[in-house]
C-alpha positions in Angstrom: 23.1 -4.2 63.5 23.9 -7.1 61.2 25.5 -7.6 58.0 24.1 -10.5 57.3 20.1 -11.7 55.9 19.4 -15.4 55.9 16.6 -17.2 53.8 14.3 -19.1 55.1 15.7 -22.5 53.3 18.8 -21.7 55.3 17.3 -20.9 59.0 15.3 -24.5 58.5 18.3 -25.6 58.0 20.4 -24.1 60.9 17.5 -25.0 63.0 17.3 -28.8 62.3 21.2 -28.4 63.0 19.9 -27.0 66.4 17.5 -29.8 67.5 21.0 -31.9 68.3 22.4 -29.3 70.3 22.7 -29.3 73.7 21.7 -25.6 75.8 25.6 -24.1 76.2 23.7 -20.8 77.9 21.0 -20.7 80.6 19.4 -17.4 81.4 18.4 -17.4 84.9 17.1 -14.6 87.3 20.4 -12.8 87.1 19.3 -12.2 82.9 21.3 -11.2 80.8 24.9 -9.6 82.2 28.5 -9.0 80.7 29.7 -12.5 81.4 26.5 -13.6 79.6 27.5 -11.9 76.4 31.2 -12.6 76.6 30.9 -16.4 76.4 27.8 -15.8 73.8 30.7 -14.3 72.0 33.0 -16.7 72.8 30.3 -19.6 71.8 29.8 -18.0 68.5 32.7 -17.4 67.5 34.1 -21.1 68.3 30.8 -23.2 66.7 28.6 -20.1 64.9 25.5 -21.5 66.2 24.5 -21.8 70.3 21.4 -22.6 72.1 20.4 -20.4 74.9 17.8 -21.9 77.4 15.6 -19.5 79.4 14.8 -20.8 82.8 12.9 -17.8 83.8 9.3 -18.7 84.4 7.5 -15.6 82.3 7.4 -16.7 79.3 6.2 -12.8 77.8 9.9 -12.1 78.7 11.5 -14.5 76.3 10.5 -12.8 72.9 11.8 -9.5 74.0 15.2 -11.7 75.8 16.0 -13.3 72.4 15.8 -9.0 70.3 18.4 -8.2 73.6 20.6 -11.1 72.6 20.7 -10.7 69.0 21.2 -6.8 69.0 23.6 -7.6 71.5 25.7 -10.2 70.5 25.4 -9.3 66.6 24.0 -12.7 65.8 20.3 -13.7 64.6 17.8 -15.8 66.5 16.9 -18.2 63.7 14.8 -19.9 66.3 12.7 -20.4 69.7 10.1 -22.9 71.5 9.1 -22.6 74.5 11.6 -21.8 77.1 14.8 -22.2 74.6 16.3 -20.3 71.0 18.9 -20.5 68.6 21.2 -18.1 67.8 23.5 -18.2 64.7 26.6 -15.6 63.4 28.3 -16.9 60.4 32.5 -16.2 60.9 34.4 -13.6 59.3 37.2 -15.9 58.1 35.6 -18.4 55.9 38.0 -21.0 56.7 37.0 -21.1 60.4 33.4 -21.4 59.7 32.1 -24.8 60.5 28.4 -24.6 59.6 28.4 -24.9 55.6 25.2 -22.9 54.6 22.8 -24.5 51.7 22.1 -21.3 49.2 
């Protein structure tokens, strides 16, 4: 599913890069559709790392939401609390990458 492993140095990492984001995805009743994942993919692509807010109310749901994304999308969660996650996919071409990973 993914060609890529992160350490755990590195998720802290991309998750205290996280705690400054903003949500750029909600996930609502509707869940998770095709324009969902094409501006996940979009996201990703652009900035490598994307916060995804769930504003559904079970909160059971979200684990399982958060595998769906990341098998989805090919990117890992490296992250959730509560009703929000982080997900991260590092880009292809190395000079478009703009989150510089400690090794």
């Amino acid at each position: 599913m993914h060609d890529f492993q992160l350490k755990g140095a590195q998720k802290a990492f991309l998750r205290s890069l996280g705690q400054r984001l903003e949500p750029r995805l909600k996930v609502g009743k509707a869940g998770l559709n095709a324009g969902f994942h094409a501006h996940l993919r979009q996201i990703l692509n652009a900035d490598e790392l994307v916060k995804v807010r769930f504003l559904t109310a079970d909160r059971d749901e979200h684990s399982a939401l958060c595998a769906t994304i990341a098998g989805q999308g090919y990117c890992l969660c490296v992250g959730a609390v509560g009703r929000t996650a982080l997900f991260y996919r590092q880009n292809p071409d190395p000079k478009a990458r703009k989150v510089d990973l400690p090794d």
